[in-house]
Phi, psi and omega in degrees: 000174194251139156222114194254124190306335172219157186249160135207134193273128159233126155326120168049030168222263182206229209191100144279125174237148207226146188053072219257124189224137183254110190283151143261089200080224139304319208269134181282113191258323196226153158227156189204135179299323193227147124251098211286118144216117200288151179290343166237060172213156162264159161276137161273184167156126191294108128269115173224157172273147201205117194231134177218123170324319186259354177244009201023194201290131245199138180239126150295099139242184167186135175261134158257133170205176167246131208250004137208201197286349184240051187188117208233093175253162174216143192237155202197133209222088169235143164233112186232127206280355164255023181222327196105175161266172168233190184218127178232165169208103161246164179198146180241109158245113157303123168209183193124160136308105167099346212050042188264000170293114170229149177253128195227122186223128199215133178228171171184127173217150170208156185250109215288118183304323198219087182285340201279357223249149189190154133317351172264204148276345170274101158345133175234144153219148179102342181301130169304131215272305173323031204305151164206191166211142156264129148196143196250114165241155190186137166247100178249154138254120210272313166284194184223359160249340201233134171232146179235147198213135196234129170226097214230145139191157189219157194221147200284359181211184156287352194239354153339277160291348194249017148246321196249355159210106174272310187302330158324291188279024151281326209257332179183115207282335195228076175332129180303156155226119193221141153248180177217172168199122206236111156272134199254131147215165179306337184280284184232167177241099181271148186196156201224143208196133181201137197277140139216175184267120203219014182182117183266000000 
């Protein structure tokens, strides 16, 4: 449940709420200073079970809401009974001109019971019990010609994805960190870009 210290209502618009805090039981898990919620839009939310050898039996949740007109969060709440829990946090922000800017910002940590445990045939040692993810996407446009673009993500080991988003890491195990810059014309496209090592 939600439990929020102030509401304020506008007719046939929306719903701000303020000093917001989200309980699981009794236990208090997530807070947020502001909440947004326009009246013809819902709050969503997900459970789903979920079983992997290396994660046993596992409940998948998340809520999506929104928290002002240009800002789309989800919040992820899992529990896999050979690992512990876990805590996400994403968002999505529009800005700009036009809103053609968008920003994609995603966390996820957890403090892992069995770090060494894997689906493979291969043996780990060392992997670290403190696991998390960072990661940044972001598109701007500084122009209506120049656009700049950051794909950014840092992960606390390497077995990160491919134990806890195996579908991520089939398409792409070892995520890029780039910033970029791009010039647009009817002619050409020019773009200027530089790789650094953001995970050792």
């Amino acid at each position: 449940q939600l439990r929020a210290r102030g509401v304020r209502i506008y007719p046939d618009d929306r719903v701000s709420f303020r000093n917001v805090t989200f309980y699981v039981g009794k236990v208090p898990i997530f807070w947020w200073p502001y909440l947004y919620q326009p009246l013809d839009q819902s709050f969503s939310y997900l459970i789903a079970p979920a079983y992997l050898s290396s994660w046993g039996p596992s409940l998948l949740g998340q809520i999506t809401f929104p928290i002002g007109e240009k800002i789309t969060s989800t919040v992820k709440l899992d529990y896999r009974s050979r690992r512990g829990v876990a805590l996400g946090f994403d968002s999505d922000v529009t800005y700009g001109k036009d809103d053609n800017s968008l920003a994609k910002f995603s966390t996820y940590y957890l403090q892992d019971q069995n770090p060494d445990l894997n689906r493979t045939s291969l043996p780990r040692k060392g992997t670290p019990t403190s696991r998390y993810r960072f990661s940044l996407q972001d598109r701007t446009y500084i122009t209506d010609a120049i656009e700049a673009t950051v794909d950014v993500t840092k992960l606390s080991d390497g077995f990160l994805l491919q134990d806890f988003f195996p579908s991520e890491f089939r398409i792409n195990p070892e995520p890029d960190n780039i910033v970029a810059l791009t010039k647009t014309s009817p002619f050409y496209t020019l773009t200027a870009y530089g790789p650094f090592p953001f995970n050792t």
